[in-house]
C-alpha positions as a Markdown table, in Angstrom:
| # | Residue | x | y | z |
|---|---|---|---|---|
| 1 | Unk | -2.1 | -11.1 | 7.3 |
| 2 | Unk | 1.4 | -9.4 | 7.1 |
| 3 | Unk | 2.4 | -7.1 | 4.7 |
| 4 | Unk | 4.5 | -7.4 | 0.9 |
| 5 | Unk | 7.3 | -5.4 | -1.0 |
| 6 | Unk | 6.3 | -6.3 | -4.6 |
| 7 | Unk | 9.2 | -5.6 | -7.6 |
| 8 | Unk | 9.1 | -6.5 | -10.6 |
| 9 | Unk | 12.2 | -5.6 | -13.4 |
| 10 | Unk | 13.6 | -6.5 | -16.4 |
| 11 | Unk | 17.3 | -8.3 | -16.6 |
| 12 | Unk | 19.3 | -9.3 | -19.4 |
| 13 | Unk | 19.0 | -12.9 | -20.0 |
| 14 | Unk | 22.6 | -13.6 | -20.5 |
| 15 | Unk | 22.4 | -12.1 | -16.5 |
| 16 | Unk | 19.8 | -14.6 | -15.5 |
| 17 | Unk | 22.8 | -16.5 | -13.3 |
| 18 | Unk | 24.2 | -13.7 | -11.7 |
| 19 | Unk | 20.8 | -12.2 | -10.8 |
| 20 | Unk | 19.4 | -15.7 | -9.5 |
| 21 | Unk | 23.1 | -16.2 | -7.3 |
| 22 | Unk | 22.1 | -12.1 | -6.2 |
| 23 | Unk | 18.8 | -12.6 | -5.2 |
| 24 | Unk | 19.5 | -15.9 | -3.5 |
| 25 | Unk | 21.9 | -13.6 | -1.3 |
| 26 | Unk | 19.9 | -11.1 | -0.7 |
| 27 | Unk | 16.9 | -13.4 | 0.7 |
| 28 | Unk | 18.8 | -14.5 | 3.1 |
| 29 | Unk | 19.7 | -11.1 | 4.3 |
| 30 | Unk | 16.2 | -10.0 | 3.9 |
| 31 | Unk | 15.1 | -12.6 | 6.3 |
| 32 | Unk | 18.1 | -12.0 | 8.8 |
| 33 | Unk | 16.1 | -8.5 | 9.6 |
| 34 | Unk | 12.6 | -10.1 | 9.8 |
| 35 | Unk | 10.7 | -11.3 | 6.0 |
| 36 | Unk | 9.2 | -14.7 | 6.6 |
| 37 | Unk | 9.7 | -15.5 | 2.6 |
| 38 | Unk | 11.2 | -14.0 | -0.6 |
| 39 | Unk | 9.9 | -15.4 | -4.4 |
| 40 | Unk | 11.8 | -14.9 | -7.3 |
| 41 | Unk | 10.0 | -15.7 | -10.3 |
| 42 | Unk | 11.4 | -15.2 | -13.9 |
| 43 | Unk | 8.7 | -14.7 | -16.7 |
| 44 | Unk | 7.6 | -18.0 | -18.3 |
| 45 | Unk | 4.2 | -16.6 | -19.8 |
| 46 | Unk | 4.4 | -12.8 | -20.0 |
| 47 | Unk | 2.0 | -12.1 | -23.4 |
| 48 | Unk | 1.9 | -8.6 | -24.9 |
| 49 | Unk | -1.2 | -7.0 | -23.6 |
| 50 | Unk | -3.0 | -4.7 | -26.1 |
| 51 | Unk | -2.6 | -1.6 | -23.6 |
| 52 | Unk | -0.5 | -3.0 | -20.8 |
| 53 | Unk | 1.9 | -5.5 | -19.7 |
| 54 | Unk | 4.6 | -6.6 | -17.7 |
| 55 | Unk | 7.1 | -6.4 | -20.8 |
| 56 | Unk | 6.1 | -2.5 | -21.5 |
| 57 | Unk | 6.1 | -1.9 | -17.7 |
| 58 | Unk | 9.8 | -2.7 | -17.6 |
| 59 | Unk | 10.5 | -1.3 | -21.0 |
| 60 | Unk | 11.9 | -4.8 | -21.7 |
| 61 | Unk | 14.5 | -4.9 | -24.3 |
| 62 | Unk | 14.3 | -8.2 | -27.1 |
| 63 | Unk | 17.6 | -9.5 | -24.7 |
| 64 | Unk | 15.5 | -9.0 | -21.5 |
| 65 | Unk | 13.9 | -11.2 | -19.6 |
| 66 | Unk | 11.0 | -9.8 | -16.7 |
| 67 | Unk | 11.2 | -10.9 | -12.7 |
| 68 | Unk | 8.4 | -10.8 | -10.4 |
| 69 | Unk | 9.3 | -11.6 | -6.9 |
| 70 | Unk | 7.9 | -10.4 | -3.7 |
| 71 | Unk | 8.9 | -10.5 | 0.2 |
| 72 | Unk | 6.4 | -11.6 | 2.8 |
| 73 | Unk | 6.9 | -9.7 | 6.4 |
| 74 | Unk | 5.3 | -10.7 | 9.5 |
| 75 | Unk | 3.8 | -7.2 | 9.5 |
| 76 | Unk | 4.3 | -3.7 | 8.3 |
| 77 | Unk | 6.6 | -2.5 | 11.7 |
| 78 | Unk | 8.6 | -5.0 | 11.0 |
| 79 | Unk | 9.1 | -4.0 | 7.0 |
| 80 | Unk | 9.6 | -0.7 | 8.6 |
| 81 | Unk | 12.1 | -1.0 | 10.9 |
| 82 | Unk | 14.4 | -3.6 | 8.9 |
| 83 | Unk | 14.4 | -1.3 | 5.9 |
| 84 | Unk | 17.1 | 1.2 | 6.8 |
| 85 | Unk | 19.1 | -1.2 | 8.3 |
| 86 | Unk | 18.9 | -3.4 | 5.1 |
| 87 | Unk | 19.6 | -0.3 | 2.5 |
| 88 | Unk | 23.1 | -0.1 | 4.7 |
| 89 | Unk | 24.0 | -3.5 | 4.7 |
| 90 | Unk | 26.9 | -3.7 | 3.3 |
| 91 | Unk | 26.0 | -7.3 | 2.3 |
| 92 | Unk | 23.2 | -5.9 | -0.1 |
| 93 | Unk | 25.7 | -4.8 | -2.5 |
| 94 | Unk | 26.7 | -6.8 | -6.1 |
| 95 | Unk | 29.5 | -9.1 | -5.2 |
| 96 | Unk | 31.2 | -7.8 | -8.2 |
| 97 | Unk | 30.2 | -3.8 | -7.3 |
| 98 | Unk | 27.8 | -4.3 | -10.7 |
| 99 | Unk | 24.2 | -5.0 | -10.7 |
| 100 | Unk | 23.0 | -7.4 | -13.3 |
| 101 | Unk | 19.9 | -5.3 | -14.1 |
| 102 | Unk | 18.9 | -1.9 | -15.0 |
| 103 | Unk | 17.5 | -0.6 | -11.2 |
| 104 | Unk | 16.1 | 2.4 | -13.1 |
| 105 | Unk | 13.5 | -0.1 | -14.8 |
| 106 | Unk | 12.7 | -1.8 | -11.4 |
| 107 | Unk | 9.1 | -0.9 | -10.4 |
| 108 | Unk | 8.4 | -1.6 | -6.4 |
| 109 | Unk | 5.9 | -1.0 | -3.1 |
| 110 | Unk | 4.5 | -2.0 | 0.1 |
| 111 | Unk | 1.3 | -3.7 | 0.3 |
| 112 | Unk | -1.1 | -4.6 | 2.8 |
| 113 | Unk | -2.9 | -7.9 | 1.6 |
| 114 | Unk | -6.6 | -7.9 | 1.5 |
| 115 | Unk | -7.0 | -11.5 | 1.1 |
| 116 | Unk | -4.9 | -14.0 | 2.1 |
| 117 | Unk | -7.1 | -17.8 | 1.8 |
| 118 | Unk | -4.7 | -20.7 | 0.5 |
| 119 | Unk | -7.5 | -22.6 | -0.2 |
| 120 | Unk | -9.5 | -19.8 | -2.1 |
């Protein structure tokens, strides 16, 4: 079933460019060392829940806009071993040496699926 590094963050929506042209790098990279798929996903229907949310989560700002996105891995070794190697990758730095979102709002983990049916 593989395994999944989850993340979800807010970025400024006049950043929505420059994050889509990051991430676009970066999933390349990220399957260079082993991920079978990366999804990028920028909130279309993110409601205000009464207790939580994905907005409050973030601490989303009024200019923000929330990203879900997750990477697919062939298997938890393989997360494993292309993590370090990825985190020195010179190539996973901004282009410009700025990120276009606040990294201390980005929430993230491994997971080990417990279902994975396409046609559940």
């Amino acid at each position: 079933m593989g395994y999944l590094d989850g993340y979800v963050l807010p970025v400024p929506e006049g950043n929505k460019e420059a994050y889509r042209k990051m991430a676009e790098k970066c999933a390349a990279i990220f399957q260079e060392y082993g991920a079978t798929r990366v999804l990028e996903a920028w909130a279309d229907d993110v409601p205000d829940g009464k207790l939580t949310d994905y907005n409050r989560a973030t601490l989303k700002k009024d200019d923000e806009g929330v990203v879900y996105s997750w990477i697919e891995w062939p298997d938890k070794a393989t997360r494993d071993a292309a993590w370090p190697k990825l985190m020195q990758d010179e190539r996973m730095k901004p282009d410009d040496g700025e990120t276009p979102f606040d990294g201390q709002r980005m929430m993230w983990g491994g997971f080990a699926p417990i279902i994975d049916d396409v046609n559940a």
